[in-house]
N, CA, C and O of each residue as an XYZ file, in Angstrom:
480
protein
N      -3.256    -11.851    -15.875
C      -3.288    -10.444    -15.468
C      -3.799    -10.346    -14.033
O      -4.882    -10.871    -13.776
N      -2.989     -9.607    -12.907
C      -3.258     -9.500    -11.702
C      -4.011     -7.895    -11.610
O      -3.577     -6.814    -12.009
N      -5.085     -8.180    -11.034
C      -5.775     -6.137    -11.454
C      -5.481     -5.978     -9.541
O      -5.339     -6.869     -8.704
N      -5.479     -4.580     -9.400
C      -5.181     -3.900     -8.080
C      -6.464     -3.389     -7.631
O      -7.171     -3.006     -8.562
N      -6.905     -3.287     -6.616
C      -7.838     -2.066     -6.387
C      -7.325     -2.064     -4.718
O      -6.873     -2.975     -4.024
N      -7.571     -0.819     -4.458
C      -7.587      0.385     -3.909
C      -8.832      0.996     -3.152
O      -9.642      1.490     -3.937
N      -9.132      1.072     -2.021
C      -9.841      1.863     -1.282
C      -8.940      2.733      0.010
O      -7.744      3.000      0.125
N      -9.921      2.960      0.722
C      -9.743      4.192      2.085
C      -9.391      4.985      1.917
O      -9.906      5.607      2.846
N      -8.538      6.015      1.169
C      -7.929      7.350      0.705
C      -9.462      7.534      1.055
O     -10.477      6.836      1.062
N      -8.922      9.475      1.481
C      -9.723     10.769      1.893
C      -9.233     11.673      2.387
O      -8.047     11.764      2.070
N      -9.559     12.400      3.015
C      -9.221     13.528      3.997
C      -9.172     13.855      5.831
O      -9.998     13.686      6.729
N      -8.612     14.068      5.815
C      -8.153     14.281      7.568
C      -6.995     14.884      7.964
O      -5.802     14.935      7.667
N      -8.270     15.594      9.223
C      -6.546     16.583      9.880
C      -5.806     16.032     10.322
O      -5.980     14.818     10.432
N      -4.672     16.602     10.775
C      -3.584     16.405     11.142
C      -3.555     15.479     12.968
O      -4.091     15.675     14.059
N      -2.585     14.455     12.366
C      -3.113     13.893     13.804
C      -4.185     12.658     13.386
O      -3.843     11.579     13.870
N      -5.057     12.626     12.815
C      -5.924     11.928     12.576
C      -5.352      9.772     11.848
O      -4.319      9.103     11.857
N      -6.593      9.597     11.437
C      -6.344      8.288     11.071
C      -6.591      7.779      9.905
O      -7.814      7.645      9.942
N      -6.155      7.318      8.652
C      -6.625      6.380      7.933
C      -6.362      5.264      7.777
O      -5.183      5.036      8.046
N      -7.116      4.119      7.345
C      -6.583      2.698      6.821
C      -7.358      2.222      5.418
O      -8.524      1.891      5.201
N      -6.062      2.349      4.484
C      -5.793      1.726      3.585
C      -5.950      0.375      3.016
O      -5.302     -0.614      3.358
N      -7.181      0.444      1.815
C      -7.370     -1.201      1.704
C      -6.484     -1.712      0.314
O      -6.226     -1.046     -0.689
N      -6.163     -2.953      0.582
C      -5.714     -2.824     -1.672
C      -6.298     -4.501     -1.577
O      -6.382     -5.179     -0.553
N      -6.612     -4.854     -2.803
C      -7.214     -6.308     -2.997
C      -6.636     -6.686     -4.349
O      -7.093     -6.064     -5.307
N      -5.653     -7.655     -4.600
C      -5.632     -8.321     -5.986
C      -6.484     -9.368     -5.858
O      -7.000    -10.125     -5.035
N      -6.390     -8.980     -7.532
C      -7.654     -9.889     -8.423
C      -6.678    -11.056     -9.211
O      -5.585    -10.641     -9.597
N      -6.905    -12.029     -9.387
C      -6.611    -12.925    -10.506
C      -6.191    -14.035    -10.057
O      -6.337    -14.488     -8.922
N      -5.395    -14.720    -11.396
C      -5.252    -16.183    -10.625
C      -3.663    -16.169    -10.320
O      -2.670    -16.246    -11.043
N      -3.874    -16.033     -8.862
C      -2.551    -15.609     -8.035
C      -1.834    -17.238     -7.266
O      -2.079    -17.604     -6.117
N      -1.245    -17.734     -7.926
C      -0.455    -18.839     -7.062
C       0.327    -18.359     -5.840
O       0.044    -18.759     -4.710
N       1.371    -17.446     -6.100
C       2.123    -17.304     -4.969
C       2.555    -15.297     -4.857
O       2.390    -14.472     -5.755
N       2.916    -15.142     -3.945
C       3.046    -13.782     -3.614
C       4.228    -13.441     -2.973
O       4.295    -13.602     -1.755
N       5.502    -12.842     -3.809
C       6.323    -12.346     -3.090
C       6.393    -10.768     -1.997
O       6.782    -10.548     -0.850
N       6.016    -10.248     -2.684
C       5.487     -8.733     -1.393
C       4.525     -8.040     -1.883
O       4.400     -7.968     -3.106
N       3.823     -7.517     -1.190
C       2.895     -6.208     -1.337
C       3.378     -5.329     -0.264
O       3.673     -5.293      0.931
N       3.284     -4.517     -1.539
C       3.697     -3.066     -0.298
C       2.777     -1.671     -1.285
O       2.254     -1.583     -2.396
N       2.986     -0.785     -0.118
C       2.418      0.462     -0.531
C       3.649      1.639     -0.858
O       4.684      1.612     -0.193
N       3.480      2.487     -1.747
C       3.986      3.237     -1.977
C       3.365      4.805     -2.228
O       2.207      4.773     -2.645
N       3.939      6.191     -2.046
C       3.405      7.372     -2.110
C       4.063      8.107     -2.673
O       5.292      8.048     -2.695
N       3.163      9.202     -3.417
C       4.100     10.155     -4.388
C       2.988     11.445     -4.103
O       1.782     11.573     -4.310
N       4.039     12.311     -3.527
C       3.429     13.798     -3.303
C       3.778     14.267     -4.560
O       4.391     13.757     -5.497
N       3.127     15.615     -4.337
C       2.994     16.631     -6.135
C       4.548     16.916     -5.860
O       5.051     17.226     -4.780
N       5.179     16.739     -7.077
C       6.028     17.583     -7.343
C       7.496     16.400     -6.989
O       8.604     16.637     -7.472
N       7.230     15.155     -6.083
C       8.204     14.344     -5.502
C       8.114     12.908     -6.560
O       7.454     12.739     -7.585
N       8.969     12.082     -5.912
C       9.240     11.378     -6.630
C       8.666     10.330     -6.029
O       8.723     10.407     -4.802
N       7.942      9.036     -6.603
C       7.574      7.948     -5.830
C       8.440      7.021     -4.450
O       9.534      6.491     -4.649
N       7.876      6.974     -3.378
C       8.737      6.356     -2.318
C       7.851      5.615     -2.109
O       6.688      5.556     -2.509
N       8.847      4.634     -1.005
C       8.477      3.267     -0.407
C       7.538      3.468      1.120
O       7.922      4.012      2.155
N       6.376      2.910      0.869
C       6.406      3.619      2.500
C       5.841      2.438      3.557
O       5.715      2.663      4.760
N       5.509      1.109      2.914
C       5.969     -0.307      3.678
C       5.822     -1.224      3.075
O       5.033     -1.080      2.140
N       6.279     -2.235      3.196
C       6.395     -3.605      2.272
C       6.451     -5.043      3.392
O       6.963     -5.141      4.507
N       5.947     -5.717      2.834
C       5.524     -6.922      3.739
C       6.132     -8.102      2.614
O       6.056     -7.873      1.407
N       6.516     -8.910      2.947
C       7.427     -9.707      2.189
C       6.876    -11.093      2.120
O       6.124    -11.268      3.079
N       6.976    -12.323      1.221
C       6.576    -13.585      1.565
C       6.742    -14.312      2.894
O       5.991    -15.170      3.357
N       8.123    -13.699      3.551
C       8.618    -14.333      5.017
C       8.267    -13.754      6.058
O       8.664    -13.847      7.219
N       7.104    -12.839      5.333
C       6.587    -11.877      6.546
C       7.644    -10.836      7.437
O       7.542    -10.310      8.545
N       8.475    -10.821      6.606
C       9.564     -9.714      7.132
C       8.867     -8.426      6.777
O       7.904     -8.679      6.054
N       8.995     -7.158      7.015
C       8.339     -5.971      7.151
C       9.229     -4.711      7.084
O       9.928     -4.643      8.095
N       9.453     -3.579      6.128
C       9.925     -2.811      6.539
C       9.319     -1.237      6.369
O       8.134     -1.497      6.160
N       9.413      0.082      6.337
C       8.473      0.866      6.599
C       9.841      2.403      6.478
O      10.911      2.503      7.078
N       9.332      3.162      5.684
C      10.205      4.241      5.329
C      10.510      4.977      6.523
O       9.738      5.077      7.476
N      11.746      5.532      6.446
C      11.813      6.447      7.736
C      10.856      7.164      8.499
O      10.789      7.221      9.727
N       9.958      7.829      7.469
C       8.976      8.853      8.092
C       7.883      8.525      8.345
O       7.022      9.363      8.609
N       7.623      7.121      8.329
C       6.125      7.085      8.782
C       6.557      5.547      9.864
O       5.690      4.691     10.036
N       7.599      5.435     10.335
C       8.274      4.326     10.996
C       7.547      4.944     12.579
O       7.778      6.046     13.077
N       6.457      3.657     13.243
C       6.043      3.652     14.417
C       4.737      4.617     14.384
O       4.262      4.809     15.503
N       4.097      5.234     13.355
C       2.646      5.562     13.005
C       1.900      4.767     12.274
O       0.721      4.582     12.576
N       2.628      4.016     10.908
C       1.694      3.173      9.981
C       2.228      1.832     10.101
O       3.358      1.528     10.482
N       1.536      1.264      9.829
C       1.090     -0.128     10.026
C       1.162     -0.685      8.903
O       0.659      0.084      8.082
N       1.582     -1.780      8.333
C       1.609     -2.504      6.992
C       0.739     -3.800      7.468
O       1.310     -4.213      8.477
N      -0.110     -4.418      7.257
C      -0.917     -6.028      7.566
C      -1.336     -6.365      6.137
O      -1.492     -5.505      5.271
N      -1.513     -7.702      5.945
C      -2.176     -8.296      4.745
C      -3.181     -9.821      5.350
O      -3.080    -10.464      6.395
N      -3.802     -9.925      4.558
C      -4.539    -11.462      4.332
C      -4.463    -11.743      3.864
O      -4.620    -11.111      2.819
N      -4.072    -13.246      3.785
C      -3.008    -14.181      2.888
C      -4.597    -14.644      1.804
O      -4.647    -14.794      0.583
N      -5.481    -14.741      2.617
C      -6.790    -15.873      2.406
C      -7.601    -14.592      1.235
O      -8.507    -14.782      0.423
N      -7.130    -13.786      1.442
C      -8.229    -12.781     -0.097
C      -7.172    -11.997     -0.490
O      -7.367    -10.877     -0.961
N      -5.745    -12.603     -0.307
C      -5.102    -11.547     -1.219
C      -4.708    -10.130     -0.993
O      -4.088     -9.605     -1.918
N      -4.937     -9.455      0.004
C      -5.566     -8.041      0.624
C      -4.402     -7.877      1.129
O      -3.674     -8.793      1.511
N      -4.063     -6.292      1.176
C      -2.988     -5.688      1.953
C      -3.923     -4.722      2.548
O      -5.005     -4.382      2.069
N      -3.244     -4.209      3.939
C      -3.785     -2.623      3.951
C      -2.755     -1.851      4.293
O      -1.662     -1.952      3.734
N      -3.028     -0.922      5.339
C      -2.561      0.214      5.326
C      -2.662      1.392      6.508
O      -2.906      2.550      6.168
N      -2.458      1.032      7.947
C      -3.224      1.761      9.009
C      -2.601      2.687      9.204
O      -1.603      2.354      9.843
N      -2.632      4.331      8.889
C      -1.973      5.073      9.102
C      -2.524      6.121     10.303
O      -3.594      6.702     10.121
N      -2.006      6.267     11.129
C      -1.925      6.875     12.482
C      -1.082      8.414     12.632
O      -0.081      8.581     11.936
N      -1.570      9.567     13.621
C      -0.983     10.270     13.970
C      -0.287     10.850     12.464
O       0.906     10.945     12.178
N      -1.570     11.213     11.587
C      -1.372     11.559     10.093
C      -0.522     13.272      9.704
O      -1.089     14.298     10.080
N       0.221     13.315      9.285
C       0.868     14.637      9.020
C       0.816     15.494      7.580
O       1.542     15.083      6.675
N       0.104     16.494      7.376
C       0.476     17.364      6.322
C       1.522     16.604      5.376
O       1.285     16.255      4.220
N       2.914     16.380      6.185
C       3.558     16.100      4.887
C       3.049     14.041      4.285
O       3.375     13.365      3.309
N       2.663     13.923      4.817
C       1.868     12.284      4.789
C       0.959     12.355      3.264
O       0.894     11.422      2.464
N       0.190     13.920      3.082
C      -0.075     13.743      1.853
C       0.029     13.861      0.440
O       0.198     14.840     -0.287
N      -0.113     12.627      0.208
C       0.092     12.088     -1.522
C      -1.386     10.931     -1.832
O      -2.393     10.501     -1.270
N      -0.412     10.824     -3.500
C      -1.048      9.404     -3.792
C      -0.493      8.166     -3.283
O       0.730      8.072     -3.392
N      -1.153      7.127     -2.715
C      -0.887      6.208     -2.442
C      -1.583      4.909     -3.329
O      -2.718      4.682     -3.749
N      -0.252      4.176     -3.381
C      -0.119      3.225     -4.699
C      -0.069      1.623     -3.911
O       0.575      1.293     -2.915
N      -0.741      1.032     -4.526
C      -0.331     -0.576     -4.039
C       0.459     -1.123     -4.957
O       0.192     -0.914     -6.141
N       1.423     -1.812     -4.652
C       2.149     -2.867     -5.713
C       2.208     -4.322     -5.119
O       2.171     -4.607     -3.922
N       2.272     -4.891     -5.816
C       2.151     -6.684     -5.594
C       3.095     -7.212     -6.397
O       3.269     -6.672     -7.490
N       3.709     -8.101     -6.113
C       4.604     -8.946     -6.989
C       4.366    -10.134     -6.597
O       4.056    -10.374     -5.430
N       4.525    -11.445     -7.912
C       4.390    -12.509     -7.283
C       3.913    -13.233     -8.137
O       3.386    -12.374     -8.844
N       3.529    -14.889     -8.976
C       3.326    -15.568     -9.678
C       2.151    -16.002    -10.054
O       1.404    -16.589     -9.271
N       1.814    -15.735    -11.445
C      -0.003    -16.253    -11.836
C       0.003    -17.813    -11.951
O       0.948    -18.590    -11.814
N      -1.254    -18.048    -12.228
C      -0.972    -19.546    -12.261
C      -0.480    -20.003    -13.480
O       0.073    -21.103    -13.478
N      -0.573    -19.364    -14.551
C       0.434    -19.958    -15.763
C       2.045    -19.789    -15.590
O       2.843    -19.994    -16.505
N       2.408    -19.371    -14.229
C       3.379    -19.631    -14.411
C       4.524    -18.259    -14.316
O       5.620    -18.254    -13.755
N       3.792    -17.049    -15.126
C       4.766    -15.968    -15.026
C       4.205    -14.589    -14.212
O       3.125    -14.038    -13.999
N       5.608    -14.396    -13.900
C       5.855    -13.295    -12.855
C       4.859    -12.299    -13.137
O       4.402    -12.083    -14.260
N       4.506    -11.641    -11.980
C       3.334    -10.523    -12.502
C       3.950     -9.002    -11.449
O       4.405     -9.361    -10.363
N       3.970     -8.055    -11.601
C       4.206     -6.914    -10.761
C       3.140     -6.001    -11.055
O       3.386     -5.296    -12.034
N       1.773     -5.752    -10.381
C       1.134     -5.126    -10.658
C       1.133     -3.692     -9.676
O       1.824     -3.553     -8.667
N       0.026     -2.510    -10.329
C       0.236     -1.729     -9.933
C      -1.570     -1.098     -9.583
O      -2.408     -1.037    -10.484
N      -1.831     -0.733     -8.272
C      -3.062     -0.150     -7.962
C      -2.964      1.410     -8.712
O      -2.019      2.158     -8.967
N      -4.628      1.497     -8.949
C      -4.275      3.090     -9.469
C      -4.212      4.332     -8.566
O      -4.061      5.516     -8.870
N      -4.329      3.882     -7.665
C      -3.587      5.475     -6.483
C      -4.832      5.657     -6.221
O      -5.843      5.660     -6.924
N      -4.624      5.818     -5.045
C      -5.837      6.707     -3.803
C      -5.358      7.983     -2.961
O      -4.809      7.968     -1.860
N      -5.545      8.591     -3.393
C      -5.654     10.285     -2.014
C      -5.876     10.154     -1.134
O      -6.854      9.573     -0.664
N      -4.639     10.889     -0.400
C      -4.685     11.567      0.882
C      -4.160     12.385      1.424
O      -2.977     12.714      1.506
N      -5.395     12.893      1.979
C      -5.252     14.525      1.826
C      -5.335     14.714      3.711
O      -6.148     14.084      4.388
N      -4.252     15.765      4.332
C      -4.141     15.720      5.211
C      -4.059     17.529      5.406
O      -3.232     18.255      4.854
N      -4.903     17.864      6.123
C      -4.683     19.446      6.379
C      -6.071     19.445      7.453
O      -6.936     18.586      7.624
N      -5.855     20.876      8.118
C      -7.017     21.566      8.906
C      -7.493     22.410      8.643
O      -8.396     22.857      9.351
């Protein structure tokens, strides 16, 4: 079992900054992507960057050239630097991980969501 956690969610105006922590737990051999994902009230869950084993990177239309996707290979850790933050920017934000335990089978885990809340 791979567990998720989740920090930095809060509040900030518009314009402002957060960065996003996520940390898996367990016995993780190998890691195909972590990425973050967000779901405003009422919307449907989206992609909003993903970092890949080959270190390829990609990042949803709307937050393309404000947020930042980085990880550390050495604790497992993704984050999350979000810049030049917008009203519509807030939701829950979700970590997902995919990638192999050491017995062997595939694991896709899921962080339990952090807030962010963006208004003045």
């Amino acid at each position: 079992q791979v567990d998720l956690l989740e920090s930095g969610g809060g509040s900030v105006q518009p314009g402002g900054s957060l960065r996003l922590s996520c940390t898996a737990s367990g016995r993780i051999t190998n890691i195909d992507h972590m990425a973050w994902y967000r779901q405003a009230a009422g919307e449907r869950r989206g992609l909003v960057a993903i970092v890949r084993a080959d270190d390829s990177l990609e990042y949803g239309d709307d937050v393309k050239g404000r947020f930042t996707i980085s990880r550390d290979n050495a604790k497992n850790m993704v984050f999350l630097q979000m810049n030049s933050l917008r009203p519509e920017d807030a939701a829950v934000y979700s970590c997902n991980v995919r990638g192999r335990e050491a017995s062997g089978s595939f694991f896709a885990s899921w962080g339990q969501g952090t807030q962010v809340t963006v208004s003045s």
